[in-house]
C-alpha positions in Angstrom: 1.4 55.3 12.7 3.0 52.2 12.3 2.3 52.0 8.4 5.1 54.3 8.3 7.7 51.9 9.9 9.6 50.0 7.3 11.6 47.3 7.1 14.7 47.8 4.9 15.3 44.8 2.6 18.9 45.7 1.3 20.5 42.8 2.8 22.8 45.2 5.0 26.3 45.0 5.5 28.2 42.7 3.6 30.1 39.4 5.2 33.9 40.2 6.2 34.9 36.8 4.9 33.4 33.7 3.2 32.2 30.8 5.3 33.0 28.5 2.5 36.7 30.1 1.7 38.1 27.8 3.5 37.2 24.3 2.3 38.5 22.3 -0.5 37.4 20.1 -3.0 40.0 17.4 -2.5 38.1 15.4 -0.8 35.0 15.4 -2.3 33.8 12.7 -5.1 33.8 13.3 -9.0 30.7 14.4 -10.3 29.6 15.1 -13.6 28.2 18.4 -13.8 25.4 18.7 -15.7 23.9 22.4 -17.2 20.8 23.6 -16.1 18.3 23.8 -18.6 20.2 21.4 -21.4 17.3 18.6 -20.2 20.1 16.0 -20.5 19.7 14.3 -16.9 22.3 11.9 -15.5 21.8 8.6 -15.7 20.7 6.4 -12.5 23.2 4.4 -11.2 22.3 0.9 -10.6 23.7 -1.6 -8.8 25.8 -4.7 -11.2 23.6 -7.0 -9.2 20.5 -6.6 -7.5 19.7 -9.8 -6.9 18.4 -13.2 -8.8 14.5 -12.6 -10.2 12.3 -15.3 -11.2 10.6 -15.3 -14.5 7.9 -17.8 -14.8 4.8 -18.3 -17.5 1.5 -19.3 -16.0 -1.6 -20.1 -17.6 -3.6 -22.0 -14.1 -6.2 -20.3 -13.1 -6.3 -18.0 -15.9 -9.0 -19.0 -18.4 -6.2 -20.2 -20.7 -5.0 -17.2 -21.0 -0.7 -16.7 -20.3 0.7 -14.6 -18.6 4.2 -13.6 -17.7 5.0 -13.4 -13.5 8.6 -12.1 -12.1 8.9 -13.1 -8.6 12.0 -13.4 -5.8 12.7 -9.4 -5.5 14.6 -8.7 -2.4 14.8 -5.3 -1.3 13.1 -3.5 -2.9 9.7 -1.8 -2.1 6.5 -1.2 -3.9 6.9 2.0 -6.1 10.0 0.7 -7.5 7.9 -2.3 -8.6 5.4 -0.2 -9.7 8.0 1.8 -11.8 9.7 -1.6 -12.8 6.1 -2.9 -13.9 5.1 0.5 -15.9 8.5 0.1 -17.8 7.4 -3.3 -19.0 3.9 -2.4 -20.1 5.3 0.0 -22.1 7.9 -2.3 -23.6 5.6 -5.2 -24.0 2.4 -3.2 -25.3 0.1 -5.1 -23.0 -1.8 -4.7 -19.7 0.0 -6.0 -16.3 0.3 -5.2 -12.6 1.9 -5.7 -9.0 0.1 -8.4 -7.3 0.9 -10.1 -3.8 4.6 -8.8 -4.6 5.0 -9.8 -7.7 5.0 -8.2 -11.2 2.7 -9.8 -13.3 2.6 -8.7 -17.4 0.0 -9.7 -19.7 1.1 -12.7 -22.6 4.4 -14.4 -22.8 6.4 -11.7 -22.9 9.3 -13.3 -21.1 12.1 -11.8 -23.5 11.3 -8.4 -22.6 10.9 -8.8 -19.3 14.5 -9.9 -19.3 16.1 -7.6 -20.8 14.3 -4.5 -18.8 15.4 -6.4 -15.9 19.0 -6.8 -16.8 19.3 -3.3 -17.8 17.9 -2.4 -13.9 20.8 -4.3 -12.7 18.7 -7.8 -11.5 19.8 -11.2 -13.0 16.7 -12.7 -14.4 16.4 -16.6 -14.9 13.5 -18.4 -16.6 12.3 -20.8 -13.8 9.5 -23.3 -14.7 9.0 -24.6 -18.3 
């Protein structure tokens, strides 16, 4: 029968040396090490600058209503918008969305805008009036 052939799980004979013995750590990067299960996650790293960002108002074509429109990213893709534009509804309070390449946040929330932006490593300027 061959239900009586098993295969043994032991992990057999142990290694005669360690593969990793022989390699150093002087050449590897500082890192801070962070314990499992603390929850305390490292912080990203962004870049100083990312890039100059647009931050207009518009109200054409809106039903008088404002709204707030960051424009001139450069590369970067859609989810990070997306993640960029979820961070400022949640700062702002308001409704929003990524349109045509463009993050556009409900109200003149301009301010906020900025400063979620400069924390993300962009340089924001208010273009238009």
């Amino acid at each position: 029968m061959e239900s009586d052939k098993k295969i043994p799980t032991g992990g057999g004979q142990p290694l005669g040396q360690n593969p990793f013995g022989g390699l150093s750590g002087a050449s590897l990067p500082n890192v801070p090490v962070v314990k499992a299960g603390t929850g305390a996650a490292q912080p990203a790293i962004s870049a100083k600058n990312r890039g100059r960002v647009d931050i207009l108002r518009e109200t054409n074509g809106r039903g008088g209503k404002t709204v707030t429109v960051v424009t001139g990213f450069v590369g970067i893709g859609p989810p990070e918008k997306e993640s960029l534009a979820k961070k400022m509804r949640a700062a702002c309070g308001c409704g929003g969305t990524v349109k045509d390449g463009r993050i556009e946040i409900q109200g003149d929330q301009r301010e906020t805008v900025a400063k979620i932006l400069t924390e993300a490593g962009f340089r924001p300027v208010f273009a238009g009036g």
